[in-house]
Z-matrix of the N, CA and C atoms (Angstrom, degrees):
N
C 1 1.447
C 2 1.530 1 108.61
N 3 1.330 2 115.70 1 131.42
C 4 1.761 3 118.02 2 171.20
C 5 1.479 4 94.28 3 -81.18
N 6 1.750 5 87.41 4 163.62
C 7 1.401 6 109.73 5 -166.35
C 8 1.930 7 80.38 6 -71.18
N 9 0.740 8 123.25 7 -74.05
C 10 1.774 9 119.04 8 -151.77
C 11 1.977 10 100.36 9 -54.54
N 12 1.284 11 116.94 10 2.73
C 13 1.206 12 110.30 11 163.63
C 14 1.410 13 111.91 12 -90.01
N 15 0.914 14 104.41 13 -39.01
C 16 1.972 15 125.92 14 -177.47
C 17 1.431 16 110.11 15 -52.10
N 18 1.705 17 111.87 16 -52.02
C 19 1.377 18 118.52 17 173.38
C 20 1.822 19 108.73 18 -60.74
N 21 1.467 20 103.15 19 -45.35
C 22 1.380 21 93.20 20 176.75
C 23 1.795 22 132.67 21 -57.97
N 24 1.204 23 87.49 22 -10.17
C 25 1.304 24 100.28 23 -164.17
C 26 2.181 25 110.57 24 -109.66
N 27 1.056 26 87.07 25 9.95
C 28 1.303 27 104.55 26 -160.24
C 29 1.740 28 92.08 27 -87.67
N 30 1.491 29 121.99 28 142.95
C 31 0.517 30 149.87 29 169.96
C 32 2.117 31 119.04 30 -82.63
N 33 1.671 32 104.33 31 139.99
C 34 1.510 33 93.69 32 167.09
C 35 1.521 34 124.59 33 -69.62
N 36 1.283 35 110.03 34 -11.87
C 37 1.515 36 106.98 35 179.66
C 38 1.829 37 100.67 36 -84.50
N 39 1.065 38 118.27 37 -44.68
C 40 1.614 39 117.07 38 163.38
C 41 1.198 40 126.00 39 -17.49
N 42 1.497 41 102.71 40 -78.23
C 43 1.384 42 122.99 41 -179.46
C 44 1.335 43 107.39 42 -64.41
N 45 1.180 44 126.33 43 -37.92
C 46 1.830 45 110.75 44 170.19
C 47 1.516 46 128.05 45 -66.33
N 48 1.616 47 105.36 46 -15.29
C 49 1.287 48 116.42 47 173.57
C 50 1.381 49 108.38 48 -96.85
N 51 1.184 50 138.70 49 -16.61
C 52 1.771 51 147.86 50 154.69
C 53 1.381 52 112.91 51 -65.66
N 54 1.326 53 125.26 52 -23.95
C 55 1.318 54 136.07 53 -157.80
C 56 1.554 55 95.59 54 -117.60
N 57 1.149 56 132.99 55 -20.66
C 58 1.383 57 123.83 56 156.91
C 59 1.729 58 126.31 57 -127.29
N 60 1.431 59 90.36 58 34.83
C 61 1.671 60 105.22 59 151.78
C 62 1.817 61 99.97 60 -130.63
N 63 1.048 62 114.26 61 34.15
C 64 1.645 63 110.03 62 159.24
C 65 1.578 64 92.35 63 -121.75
N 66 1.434 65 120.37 64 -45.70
C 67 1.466 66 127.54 65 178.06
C 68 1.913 67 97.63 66 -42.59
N 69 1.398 68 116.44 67 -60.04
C 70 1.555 69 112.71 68 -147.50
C 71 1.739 70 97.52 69 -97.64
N 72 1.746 71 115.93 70 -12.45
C 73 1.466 72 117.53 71 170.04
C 74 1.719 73 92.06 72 81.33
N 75 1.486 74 116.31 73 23.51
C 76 1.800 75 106.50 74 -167.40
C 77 0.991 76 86.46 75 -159.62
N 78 1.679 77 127.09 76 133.11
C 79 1.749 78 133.49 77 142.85
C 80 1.109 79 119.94 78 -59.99
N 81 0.860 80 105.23 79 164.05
C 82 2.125 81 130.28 80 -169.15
C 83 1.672 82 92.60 81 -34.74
N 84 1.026 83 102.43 82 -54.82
C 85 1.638 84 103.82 83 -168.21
C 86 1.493 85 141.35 84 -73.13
N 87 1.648 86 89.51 85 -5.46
C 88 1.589 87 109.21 86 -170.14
C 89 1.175 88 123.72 87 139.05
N 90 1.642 89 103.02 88 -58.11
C 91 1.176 90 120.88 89 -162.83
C 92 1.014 91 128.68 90 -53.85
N 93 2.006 92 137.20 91 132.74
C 94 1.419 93 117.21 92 -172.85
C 95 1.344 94 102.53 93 -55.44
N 96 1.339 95 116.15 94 178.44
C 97 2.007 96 142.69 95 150.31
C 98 1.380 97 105.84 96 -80.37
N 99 1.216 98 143.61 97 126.79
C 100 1.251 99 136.94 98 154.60
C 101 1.279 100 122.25 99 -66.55
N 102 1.528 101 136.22 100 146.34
C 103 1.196 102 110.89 101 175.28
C 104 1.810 103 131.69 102 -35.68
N 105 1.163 104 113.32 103 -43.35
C 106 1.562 105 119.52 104 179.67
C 107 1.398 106 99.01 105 -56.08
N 108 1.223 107 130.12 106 -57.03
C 109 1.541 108 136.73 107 -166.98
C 110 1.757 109 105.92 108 -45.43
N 111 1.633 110 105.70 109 -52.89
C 112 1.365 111 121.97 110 -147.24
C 113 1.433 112 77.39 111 -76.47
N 114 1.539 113 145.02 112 -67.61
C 115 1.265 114 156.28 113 -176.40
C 116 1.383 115 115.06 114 -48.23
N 117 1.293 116 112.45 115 -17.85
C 118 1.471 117 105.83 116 170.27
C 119 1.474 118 108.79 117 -100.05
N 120 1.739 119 107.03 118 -35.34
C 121 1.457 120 102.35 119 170.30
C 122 1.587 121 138.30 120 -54.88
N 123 1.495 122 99.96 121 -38.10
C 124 1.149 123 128.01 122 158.44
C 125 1.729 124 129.80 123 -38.28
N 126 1.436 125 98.20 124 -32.02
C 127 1.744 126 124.78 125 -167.22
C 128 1.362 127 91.72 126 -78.90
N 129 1.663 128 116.98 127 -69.13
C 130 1.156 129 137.54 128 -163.49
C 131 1.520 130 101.87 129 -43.53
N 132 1.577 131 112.39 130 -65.31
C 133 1.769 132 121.38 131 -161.02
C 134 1.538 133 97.29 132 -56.50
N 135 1.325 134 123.69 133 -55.03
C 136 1.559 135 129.94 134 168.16
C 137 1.457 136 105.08 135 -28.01
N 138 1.060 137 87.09 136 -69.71
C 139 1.934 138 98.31 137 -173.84
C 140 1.481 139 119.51 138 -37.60
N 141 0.958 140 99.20 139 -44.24
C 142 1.659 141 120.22 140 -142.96
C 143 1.880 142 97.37 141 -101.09
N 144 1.585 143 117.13 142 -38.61
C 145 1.431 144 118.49 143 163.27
C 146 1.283 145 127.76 144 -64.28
N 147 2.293 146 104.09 145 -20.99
C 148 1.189 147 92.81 146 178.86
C 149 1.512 148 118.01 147 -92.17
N 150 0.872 149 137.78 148 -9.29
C 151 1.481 150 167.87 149 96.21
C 152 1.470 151 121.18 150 23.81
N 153 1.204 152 98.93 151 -58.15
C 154 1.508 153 109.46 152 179.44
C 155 1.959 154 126.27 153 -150.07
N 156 1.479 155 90.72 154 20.09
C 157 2.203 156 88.09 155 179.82
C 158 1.641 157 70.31 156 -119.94
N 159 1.560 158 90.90 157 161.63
C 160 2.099 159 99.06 158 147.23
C 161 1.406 160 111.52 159 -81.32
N 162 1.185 161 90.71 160 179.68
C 163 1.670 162 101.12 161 -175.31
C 164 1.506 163 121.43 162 -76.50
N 165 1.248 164 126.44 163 12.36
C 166 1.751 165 123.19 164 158.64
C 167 1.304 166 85.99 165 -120.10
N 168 1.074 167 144.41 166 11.36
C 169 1.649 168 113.69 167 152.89
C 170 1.510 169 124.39 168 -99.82
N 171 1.601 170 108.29 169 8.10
C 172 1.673 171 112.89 170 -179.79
C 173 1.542 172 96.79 171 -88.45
N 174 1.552 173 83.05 172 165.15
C 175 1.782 174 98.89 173 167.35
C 176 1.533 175 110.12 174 -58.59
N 177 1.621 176 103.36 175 146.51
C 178 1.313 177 113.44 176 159.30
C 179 1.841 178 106.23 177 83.32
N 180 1.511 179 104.19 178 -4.20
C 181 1.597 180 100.04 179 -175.55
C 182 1.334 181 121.17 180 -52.85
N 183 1.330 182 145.15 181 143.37
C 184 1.115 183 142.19 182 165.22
C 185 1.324 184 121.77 183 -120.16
N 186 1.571 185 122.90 184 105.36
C 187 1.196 186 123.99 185 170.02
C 188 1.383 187 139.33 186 -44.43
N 189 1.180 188 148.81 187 79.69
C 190 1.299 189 143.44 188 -131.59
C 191 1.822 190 109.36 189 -105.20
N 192 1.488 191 92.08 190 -17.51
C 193 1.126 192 105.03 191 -179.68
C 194 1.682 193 130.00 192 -55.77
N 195 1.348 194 137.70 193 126.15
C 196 1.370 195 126.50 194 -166.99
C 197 1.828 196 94.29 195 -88.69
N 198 1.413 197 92.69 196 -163.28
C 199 1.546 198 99.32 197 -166.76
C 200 1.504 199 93.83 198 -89.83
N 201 1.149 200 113.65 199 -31.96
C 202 2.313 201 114.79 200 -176.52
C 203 1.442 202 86.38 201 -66.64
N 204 1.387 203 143.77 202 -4.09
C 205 1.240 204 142.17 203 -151.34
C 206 1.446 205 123.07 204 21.96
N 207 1.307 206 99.23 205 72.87
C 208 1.862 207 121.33 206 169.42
C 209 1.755 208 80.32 207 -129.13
N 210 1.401 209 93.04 208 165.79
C 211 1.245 210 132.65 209 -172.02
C 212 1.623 211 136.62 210 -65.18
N 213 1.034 212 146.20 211 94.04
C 214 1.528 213 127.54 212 -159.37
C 215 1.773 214 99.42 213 -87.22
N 216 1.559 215 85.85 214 138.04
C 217 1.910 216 98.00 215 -174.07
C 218 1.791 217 112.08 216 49.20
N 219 1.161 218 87.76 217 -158.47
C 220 1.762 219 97.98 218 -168.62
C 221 1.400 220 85.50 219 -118.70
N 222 2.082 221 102.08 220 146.76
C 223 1.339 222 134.06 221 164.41
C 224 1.307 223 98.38 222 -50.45
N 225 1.193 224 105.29 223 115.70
C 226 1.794 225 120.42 224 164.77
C 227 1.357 226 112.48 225 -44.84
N 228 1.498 227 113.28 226 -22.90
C 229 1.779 228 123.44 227 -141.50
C 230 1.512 229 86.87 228 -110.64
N 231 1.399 230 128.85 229 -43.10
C 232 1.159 231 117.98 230 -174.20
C 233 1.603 232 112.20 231 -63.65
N 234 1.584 233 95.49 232 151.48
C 235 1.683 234 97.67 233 173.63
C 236 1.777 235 124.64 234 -65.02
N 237 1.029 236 131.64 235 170.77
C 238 1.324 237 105.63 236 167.53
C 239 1.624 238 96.00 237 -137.11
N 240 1.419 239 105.49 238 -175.00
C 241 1.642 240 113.72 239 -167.81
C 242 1.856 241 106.80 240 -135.71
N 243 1.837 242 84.81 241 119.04
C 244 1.865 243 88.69 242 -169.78
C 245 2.013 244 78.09 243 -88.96
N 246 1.154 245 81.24 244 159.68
C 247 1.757 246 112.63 245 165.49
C 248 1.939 247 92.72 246 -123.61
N 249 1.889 248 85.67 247 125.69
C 250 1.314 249 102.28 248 147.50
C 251 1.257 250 132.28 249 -117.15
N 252 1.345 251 98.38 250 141.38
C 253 1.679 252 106.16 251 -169.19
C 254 1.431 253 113.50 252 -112.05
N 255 1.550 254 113.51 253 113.49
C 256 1.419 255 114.73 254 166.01
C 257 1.127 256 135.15 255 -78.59
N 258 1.609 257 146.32 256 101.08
C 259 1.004 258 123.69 257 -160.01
C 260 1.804 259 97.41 258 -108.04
N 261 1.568 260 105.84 259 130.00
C 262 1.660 261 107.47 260 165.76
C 263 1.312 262 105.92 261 -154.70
């Protein structure tokens, strides 16, 4: 099975149990995550929120929005535009 089949196939009870053994660094049972585990688990919940939550319900969301509801700072995501200036 590929990983992007796996996510498809993934269940909400899954991902809440992937999503809080990267949270606690430990599975249901105790056991640590090894780095590979935590890094693959990690892939999956990413994967799998972008897939199927909106975007303030994934990890790591940040509301940027003020209370007049305009924007705080600039979209990281948007491109931006250098001006070069020649001076001679």
């Amino acid at each position: 099975m590929t990983f992007e089949k796996m996510i498809q196939a993934m269940t909400p009870d899954v991902y809440a149990s992937l999503k809080r053994a990267v949270e606690l660094g430990k599975w249901p049972n105790g056991q640590t995550l090894s780095q590979e585990q935590r890094e693959t688990s990690m892939r999956a919940v990413i994967a799998y929120e972008a897939a199927n939550l909106p975007e303030e319900q994934r990890s790591g969301y940040i509301d940027r929005t003020k209370k007049d509801g305009s924007q705080h700072g600039k979209n990281p995501l948007e491109p931006q535009v250098l001006k070069i200036l020649n001076e001679h």
